[in-house]
N, C-alpha and C positions, 0 to 999 in steps of 0.2 A: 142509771144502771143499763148498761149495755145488753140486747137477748143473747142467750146462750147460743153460742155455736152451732151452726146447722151438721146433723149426722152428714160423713162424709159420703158417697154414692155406694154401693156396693159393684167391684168390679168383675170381671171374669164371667158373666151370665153365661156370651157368646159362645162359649169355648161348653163343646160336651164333655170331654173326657174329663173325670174329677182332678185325676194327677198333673192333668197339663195345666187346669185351672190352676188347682195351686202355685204352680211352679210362676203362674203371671202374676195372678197379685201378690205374691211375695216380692217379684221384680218388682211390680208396682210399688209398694211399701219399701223398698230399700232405694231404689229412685226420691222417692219423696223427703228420707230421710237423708239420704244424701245431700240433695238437692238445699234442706232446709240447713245443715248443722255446715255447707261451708258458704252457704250466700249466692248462690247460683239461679235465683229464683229467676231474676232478670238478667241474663247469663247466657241463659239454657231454657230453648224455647220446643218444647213440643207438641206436635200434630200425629192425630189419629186415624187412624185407615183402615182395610182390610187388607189380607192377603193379594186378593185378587185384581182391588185396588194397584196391590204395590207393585205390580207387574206392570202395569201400562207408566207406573213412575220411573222403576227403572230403566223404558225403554223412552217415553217423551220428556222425563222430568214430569215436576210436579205444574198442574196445569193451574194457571190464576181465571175462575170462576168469576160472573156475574156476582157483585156482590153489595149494591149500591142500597139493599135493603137493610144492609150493615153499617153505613154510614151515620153519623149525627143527622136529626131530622131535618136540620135545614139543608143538609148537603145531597138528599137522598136523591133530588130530580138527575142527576149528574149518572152516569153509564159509567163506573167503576167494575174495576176487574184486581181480585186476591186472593189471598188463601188464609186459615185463620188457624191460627197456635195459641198457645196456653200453658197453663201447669200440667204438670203429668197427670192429676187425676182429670180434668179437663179434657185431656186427649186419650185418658184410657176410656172414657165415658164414652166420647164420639168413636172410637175403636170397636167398641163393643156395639153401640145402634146402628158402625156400618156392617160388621162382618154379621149382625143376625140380622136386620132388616133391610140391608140394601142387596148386600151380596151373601143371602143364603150359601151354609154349607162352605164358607170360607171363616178365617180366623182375622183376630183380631193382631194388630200392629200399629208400633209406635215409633215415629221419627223424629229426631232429635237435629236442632240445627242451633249454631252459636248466634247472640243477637247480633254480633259481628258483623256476621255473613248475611244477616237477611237487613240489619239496616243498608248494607252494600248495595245487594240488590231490590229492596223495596223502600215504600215509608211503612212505617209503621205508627195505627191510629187506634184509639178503641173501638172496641168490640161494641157496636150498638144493638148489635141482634140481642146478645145475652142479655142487653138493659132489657129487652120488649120480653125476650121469651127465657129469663133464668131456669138453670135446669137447680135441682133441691139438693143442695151438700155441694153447689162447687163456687157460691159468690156470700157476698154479706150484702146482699141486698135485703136479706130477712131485717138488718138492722136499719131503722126508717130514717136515721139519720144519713145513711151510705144512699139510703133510696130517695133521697131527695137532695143528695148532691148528686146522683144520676140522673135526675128528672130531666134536667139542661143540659146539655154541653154538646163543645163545638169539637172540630179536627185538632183543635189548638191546644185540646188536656190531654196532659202527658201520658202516654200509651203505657207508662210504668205504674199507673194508677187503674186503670183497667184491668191491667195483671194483676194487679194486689187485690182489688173489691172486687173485681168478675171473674180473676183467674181464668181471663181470654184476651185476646187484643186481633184484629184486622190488619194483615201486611199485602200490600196496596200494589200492585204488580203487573206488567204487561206480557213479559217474557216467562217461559216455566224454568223452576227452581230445579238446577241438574243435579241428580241422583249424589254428583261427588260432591255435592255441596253439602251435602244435607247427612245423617249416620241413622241407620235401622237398628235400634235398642231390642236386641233378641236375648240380651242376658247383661248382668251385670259389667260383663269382661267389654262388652260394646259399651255402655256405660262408661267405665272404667277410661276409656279412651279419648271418650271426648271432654271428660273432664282435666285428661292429663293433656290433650292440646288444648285447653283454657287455659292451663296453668300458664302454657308455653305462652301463652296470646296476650293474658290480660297485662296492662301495664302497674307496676307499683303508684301507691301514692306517694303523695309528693315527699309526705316526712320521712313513710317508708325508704324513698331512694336518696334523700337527703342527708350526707356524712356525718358519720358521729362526730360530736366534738368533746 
């Protein structure tokens, strides 16, 4: 018997005003369900920031960080440089501990980019921090089966399987990520857009394009 389900985070702390709070985690929650009812999970990759953050993004791009403490264990002597994406509740979490802990008196933001575009520009590998340090309601390492296929692994396991059991993955990067690559979800209608240039992007399957007979 599988443990039950960890409570999801609660979002929107950051945020004082009650009505604007609402107005996110509502976004938040239709994001997710979006995300969940058309299969976008591996899709549609996003990252959390502050406002104040997202100012120095849209003026350098997004900057690839020291990150080789995220690496699988044997990889970690090695000097890597990325930035780290997830599910959306993943990135409203880090959205909210940067805009009240890092950049007081700013808000929280959420960036959205296709895996398209960042396998383009990066690799992408799992997320080894989340295995050391899980945050509570956004991985299934509560389930000791999941925690001990985590215990090991190399660069080699598929960074679609980190999304699934950590609901994070590590994209491996030397150059920063430019503003026009990447879309700032401020409402569902920003949402709404970059799911409709997925539409345009993803290819059919094969029986899907294959003629009737």
């Amino acid at each position: 018997m599988r443990p039950p389900k960890a409570e999801r985070p609660a979002h929107g702390y950051s945020i004082p005003d009650g009505e604007a709070r609402q107005a996110w985690t509502a976004m938040i929650d239709a994001v997710r369900q979006r995300v969940a009812a058309e299969g976008l999970a591996d899709v549609i990759l996003f990252h959390g920031t502050s406002e104040r953050a997202l100012d120095g993004i849209a003026i350098e791009g997004m900057e690839a960080i020291e990150c080789s403490h995220a690496l699988p264990p044997d990889d970690r002597d090695d000097e890597r440089f990325g930035t780290f994406w997830g599910s959306i509740d993943t990135a409203a979490t880090y959205a909210d501990d940067t805009a009240a802990e890092r950049h007081e008196d700013s808000l929280p933001v959420i960036i959205a980019i296709h895996v398209s575009t960042l396998e383009w520009l990066a690799s992408i590998v799992p997320d080894g921090a989340t295995v050391d340090f899980p945050l509570d309601g956004l991985t299934l390492l509560h389930d000791p089966d999941v925690a001990a296929y985590w215990s090991d692994f190399g660069m080699t396991r598929p960074w679609r399987e980190s999304l699934r059991d950590l609901g994070a993955v590590l994209a491996l990067h030397g150059q920063n990520i430019h503003i026009d690559d990447m879309t700032v979800i401020r409402s569902m209608d920003d949402f709404d857009l970059v799911v409709e240039e997925t539409r345009k992007t993803r290819q059919p399957s094969a029986a899907a394009a294959a003629p009737a007979i």
